[in-house]
C-alpha positions in Angstrom: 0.0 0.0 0.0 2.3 2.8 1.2 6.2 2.7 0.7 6.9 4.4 3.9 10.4 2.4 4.4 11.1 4.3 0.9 10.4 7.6 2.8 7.6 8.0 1.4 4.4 9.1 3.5 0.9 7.9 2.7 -2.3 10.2 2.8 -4.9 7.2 3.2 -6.1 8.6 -0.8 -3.5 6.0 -2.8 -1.4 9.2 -2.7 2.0 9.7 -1.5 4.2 12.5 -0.3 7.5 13.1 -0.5 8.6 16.5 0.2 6.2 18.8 -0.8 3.9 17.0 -3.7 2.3 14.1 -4.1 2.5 11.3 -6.1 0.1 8.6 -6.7 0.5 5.2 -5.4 -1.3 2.6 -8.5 -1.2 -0.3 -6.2 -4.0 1.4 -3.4 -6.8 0.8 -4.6 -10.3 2.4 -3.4 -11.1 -0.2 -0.9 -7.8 -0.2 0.1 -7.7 3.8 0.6 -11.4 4.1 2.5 -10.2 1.2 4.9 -6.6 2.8 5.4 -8.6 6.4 6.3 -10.8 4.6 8.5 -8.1 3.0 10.3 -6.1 6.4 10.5 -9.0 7.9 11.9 -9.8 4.8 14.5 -5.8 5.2 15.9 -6.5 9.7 16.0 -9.6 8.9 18.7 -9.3 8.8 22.1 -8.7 5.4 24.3 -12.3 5.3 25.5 -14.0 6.4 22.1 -12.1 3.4 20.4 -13.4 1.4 23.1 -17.3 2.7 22.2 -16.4 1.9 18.6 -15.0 -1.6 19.1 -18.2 -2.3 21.7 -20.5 -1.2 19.2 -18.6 -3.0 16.4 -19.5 -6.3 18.6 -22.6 -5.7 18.9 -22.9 -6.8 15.4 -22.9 -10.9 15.0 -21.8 -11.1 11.8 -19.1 -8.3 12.6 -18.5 -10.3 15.7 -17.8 -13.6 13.9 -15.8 -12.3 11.2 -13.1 -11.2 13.2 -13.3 -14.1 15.6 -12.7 -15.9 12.0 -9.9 -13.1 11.2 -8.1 -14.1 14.8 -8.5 -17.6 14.4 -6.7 -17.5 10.5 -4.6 -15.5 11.8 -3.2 -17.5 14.6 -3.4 -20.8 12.4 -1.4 -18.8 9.8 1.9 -18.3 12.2 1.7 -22.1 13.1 3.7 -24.6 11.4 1.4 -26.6 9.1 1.4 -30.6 8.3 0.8 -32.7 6.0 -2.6 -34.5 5.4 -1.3 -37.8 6.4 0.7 -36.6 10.0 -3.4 -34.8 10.3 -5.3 -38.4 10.3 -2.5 -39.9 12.4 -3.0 -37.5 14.8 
């Protein structure tokens, strides 16, 4: 999304700055920019107003379960995996 190790600063738009202009990063793409804003904008609020976001996120059971399904892949994703066979053996 944003080459930042390049030096390069990202304004959440697919833009980036270096200096004073900007120049456009092809590989955000519009997705990619409204969820980097939002998440920009989640990290600016307060402690306890990210805490009302996240509750009221929760709230939501389809919300809820997808990032229960995020955490879980993304737990199983750092582990070591095995094949099929070692899988029934086990």
């Amino acid at each position: 999304m944003f080459n930042r190790g390049e030096g390069l600063i990202g304004d959440g738009l697919g833009r980036e700055r270096e200096g004073e202009g900007f120049v456009y990063n092809k590989s955000m793409s519009t997705k990619g920019a409204t969820a980097e804003v939002f998440l920009e904008a989640f990290k600016a609020m307060p402690k306890k107003e990210q805490d009302i976001f996240l509750a009221e996120m929760l709230k939501d059971k389809r919300m809820r379960e997808d990032l229960i399904d995020l955490s879980i892949a993304e737990d199983r994703a750092k582990s070591k995996s095995r094949s099929f066979k070692e899988f029934i053996a086990a």
